[in-house]
VMD Tcl script that draws the C-alpha trace (Angstrom):
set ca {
  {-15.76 9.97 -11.55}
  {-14.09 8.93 -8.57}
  {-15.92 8.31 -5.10}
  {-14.32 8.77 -1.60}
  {-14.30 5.89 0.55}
  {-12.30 4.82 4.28}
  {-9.08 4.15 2.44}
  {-9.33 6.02 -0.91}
  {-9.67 9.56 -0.85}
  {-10.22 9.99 -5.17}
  {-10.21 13.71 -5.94}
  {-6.73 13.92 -3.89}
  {-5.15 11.03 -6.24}
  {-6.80 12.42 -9.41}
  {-4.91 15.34 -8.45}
  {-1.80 13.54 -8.32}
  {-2.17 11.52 -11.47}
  {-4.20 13.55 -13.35}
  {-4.04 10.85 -16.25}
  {-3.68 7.40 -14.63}
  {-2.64 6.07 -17.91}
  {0.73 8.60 -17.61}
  {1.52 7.20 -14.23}
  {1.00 3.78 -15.05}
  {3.52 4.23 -18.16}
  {6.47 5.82 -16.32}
  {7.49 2.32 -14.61}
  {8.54 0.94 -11.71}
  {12.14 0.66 -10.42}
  {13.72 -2.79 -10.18}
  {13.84 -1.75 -6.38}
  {10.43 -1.19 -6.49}
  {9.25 -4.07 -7.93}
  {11.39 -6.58 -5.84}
  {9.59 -4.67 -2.94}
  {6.19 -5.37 -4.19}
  {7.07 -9.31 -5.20}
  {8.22 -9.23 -1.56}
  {5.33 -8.18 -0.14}
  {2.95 -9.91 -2.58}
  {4.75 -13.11 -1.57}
  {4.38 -12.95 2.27}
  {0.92 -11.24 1.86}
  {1.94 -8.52 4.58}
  {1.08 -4.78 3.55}
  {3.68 -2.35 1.94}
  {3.88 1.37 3.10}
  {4.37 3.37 6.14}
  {3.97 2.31 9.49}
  {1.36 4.96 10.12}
  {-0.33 3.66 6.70}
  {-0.29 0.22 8.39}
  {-1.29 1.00 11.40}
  {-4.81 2.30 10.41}
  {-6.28 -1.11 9.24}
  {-4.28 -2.99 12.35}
  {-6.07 -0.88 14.21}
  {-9.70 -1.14 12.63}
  {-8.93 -4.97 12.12}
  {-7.56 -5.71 15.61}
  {-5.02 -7.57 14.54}
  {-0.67 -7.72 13.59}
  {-0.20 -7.26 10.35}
  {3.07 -6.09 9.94}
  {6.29 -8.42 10.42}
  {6.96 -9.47 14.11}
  {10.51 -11.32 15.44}
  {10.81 -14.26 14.19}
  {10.56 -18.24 16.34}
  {8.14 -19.15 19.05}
  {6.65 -16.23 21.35}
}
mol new
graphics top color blue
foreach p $ca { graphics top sphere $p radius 0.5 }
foreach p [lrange $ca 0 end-1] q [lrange $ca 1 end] { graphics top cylinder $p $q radius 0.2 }
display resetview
């Protein structure tokens, strides 16, 4: 059984993978998965900028990539 929480909402994903073993076993893209080492490496967030806006907002603090060099 799956509880709600401030960033998962678990009925609405049960609904999209009903069986999380069938989702898991479809794959990833090689696109995909460079995308996630990318964002694994530098530790910044991957998905939308509304997505990543929520917890820069609740956080109070940058979390998505800014220009690069001194401010």
């Amino acid at each position: 059984m799956s509880r709600d929480d401030r960033l998962v909402q678990g009925a609405l994903r049960l609904e999209m993978f009903s069986t999380w073993g069938n989702f898991l076993s479809k794959g990833l893209s090689h696109e995909n998965v460079e995308e996630f080492r990318c964002h694994e490496r530098t530790g910044r967030p991957l998905g939308t900028d509304s997505f990543i806006a929520r917890p820069e907002n609740g956080l109070k603090c940058i979390l998505r990539r800014q220009k690069p060099g001194p401010k």
